[in-house]
N, C-alpha and C positions, 0 to 999 in steps of 0.2 A: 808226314807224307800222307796224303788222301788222295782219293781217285776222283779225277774229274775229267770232262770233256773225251778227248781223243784218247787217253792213257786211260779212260775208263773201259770204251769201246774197243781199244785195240784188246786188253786183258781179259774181255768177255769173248772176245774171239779166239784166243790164245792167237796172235799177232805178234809177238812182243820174244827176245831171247828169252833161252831157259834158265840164264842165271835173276834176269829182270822178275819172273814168272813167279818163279821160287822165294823172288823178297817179296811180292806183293802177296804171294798166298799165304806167308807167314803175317804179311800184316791184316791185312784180312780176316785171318780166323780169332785177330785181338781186337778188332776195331770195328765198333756196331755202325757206325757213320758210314765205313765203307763196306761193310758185310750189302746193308738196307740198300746203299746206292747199287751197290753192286745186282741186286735182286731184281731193283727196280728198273734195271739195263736189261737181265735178262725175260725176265716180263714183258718188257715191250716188244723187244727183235726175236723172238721164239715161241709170238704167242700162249703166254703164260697169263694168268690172274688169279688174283687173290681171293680164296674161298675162307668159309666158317668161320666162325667164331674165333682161332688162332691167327686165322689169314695167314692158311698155309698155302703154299703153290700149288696149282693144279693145272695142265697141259691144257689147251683151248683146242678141239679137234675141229677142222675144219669140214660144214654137211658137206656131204656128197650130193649132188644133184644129177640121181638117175635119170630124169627127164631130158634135162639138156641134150644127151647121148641120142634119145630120141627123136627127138626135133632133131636135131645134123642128119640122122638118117634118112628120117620123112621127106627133109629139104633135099636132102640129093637123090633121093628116087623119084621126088616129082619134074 
C-alpha cells in the first residue's frame, strides 16, 4: 500500500477514519516512498520548503504588507 492521489490528500488533512489513520501512520513511519510523498503534499498546501544542506522543512511566512493598510485609508479619506 502507498499513498497516492486523493488517499494522499485526504491523509494529509486527517480526512480519513481513525482506524484508516492509524494503518497508514504505521505505514508511513516504515515507508520512505510514502514518508518523501507525504512531505512533499505537505509542503505544497501549508506553504512549507525545503532549506540547508539536509533539506529540512522550514515554514514559508507570509510579508506583511504595512503599506497596503495605508493606501485603503488614504483612498477612503480622499
Amino acid at each position: 500500500m502507498h499513498l497516492y492521489g486523493d488517499i494522499l490528500e485526504s491523509y494529509a488533512s486527517r480526512e480519513l477514519p481513525p482506524q484508516t489513520l492509524a494503518a497508514i501512520d504505521g505505514h508511513v513511519s516504515n515507508c520512505i516512498f510514502c514518508a518523501h510523498a507525504l512531505a512533499e503534499e505537505a509542503a505544497v498546501s501549508t506553504s512549507w520548503e525545503r532549506r540547508g544542506w539536509l533539506g529540512r522543512l522550514a515554514r514559508v511566512e507570509e510579508p506583511v504588507l504595512a503599506y497596503a493598510e495605508d493606501e485603503d485609508i488614504r483612498a477612503k479619506a480622499a
